[in-house]
DRENPANU-941862 format. One record per residue (C-alpha): residue in one letter; residue number from 1; x, y, z. Coordinates in Angstrom, 1 decimal. Layout:
residues N
[r 'A', NUM, [X, Y, Z]]
...
This chain:
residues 113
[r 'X', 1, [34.9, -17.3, -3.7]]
[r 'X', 2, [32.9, -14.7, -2.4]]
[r 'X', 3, [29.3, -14.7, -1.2]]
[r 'X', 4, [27.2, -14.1, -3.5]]
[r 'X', 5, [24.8, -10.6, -2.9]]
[r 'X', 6, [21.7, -11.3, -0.5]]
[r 'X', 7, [18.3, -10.7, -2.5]]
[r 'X', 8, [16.5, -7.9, -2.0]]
[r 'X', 9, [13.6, -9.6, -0.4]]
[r 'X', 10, [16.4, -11.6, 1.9]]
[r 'X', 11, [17.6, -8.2, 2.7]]
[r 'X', 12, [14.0, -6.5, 3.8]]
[r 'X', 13, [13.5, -9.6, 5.7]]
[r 'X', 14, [16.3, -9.4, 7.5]]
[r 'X', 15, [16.0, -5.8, 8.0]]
[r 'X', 16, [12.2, -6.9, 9.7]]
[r 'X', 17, [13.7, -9.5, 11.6]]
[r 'X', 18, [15.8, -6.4, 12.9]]
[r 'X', 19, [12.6, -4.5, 13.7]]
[r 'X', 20, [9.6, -5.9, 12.4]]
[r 'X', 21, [7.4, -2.0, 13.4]]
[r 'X', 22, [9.4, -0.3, 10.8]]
[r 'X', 23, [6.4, 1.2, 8.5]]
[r 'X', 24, [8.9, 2.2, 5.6]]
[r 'X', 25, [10.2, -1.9, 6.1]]
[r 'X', 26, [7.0, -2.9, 6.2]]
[r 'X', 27, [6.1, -0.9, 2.9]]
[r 'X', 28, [8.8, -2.3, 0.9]]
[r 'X', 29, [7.9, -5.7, 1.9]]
[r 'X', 30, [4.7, -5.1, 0.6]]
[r 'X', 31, [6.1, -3.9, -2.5]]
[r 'X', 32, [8.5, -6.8, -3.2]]
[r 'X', 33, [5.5, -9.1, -2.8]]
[r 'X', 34, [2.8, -7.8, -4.2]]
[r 'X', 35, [3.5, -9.3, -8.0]]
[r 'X', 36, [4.5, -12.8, -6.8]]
[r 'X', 37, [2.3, -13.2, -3.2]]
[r 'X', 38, [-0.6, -10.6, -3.6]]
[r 'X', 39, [-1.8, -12.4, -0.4]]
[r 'X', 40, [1.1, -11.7, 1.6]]
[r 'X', 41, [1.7, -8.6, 0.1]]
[r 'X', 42, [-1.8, -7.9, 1.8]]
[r 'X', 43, [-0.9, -9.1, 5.1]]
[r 'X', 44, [1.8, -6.4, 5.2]]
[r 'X', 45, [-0.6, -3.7, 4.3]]
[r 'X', 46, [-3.0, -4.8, 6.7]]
[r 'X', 47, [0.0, -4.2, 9.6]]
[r 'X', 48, [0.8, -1.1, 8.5]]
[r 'X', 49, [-3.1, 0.0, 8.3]]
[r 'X', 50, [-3.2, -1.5, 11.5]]
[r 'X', 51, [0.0, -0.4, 13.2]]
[r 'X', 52, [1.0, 3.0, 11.3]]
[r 'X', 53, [-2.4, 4.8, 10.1]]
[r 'X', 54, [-0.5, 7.9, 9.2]]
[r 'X', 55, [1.5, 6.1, 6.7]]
[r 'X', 56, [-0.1, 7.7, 3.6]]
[r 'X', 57, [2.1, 5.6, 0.8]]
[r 'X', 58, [-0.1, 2.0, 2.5]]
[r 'X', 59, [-3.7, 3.5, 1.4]]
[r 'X', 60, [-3.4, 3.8, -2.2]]
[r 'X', 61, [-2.1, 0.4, -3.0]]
[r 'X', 62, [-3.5, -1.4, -0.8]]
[r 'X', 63, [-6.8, -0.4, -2.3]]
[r 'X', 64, [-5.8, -1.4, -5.5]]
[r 'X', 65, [-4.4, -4.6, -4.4]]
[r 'X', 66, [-8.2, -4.9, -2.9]]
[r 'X', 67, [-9.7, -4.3, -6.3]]
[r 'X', 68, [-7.5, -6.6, -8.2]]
[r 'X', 69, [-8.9, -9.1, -5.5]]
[r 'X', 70, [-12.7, -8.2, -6.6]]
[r 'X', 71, [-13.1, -6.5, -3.2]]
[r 'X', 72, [-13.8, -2.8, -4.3]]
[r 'X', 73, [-16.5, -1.7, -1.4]]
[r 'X', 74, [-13.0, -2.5, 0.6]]
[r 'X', 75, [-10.9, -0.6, -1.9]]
[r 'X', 76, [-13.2, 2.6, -1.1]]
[r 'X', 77, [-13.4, 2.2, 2.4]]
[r 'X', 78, [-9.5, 2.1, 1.9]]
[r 'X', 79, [-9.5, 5.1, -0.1]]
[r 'X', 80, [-12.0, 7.2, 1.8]]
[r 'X', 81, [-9.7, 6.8, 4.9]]
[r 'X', 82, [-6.5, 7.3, 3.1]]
[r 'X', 83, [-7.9, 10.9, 1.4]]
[r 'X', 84, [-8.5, 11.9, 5.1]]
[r 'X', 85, [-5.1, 10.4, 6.2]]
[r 'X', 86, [-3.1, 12.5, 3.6]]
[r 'X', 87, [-5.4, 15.6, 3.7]]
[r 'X', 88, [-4.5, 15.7, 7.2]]
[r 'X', 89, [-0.7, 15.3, 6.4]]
[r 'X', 90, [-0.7, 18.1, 3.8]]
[r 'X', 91, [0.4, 15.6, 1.5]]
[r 'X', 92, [-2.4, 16.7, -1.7]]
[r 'X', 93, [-0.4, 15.0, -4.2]]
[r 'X', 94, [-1.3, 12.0, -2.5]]
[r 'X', 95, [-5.0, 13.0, -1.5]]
[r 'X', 96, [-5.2, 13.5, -5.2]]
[r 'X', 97, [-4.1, 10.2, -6.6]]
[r 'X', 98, [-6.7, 8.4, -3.7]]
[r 'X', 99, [-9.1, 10.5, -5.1]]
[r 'X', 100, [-8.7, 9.5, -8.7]]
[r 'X', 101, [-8.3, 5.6, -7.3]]
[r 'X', 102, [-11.4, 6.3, -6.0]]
[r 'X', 103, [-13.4, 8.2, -8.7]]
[r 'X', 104, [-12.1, 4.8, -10.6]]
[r 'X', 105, [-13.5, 2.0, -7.7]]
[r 'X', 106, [-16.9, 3.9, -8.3]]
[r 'X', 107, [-17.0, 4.2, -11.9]]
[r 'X', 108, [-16.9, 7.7, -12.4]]
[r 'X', 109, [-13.3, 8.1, -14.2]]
[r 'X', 110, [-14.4, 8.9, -17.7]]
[r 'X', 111, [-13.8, 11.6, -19.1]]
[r 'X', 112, [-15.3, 14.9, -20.7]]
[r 'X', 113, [-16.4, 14.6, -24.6]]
């Protein structure tokens, strides 16, 4: 019998173990355990802040993942940093998701009556 198909998480852990300064690795392990192991999930983030500041994709989620651990002043530090990140990188779809994260994290996403 064959062997039955690795997991995707057993798969971006092995890929790590392989080279554990991958940002785009790093990211999807972040992804993968954000639902289950928001803590973990956080631990990634915080390497990829850390390690690859330029990775736009980290700031946005990891800000939320802040918020949904009642740490908003956090999530807009996050946020603030990641709008000048992606600003910087030309990437404005990007810059404008952060900003509506943000506008959110302050309280100021309602809308026009």
């Amino acid at each position: 019998m064959a062997n039955p198909a690795p997991t995707r998480l057993a798969q971006l852990l092995a890929f790590y173990a392989d080279d554990p300064t991958d940002p785009f690795v790093l990211y999807a392990l972040a992804t993968e355990y954000r639902a289950e192991a928001p803590e973990t999930a956080w631990q990634y983030y915080q390497k990829l802040l850390a390690d690859h500041p330029d990775y736009v994709g980290t700031y946005y989620h990891a800000g939320k993942l802040l918020e949904e651990f009642g740490r908003p002043a956090e999530a807009q530090e996050i946020y603030r940093k990641g709008l000048l990140v992606s600003r910087k990188a030309g990437q404005l779809h990007a810059a404008s998701e952060l900003q509506q994260a943000l506008n959110s994290c302050l309280g100021m996403d309602y809308e026009d009556d």
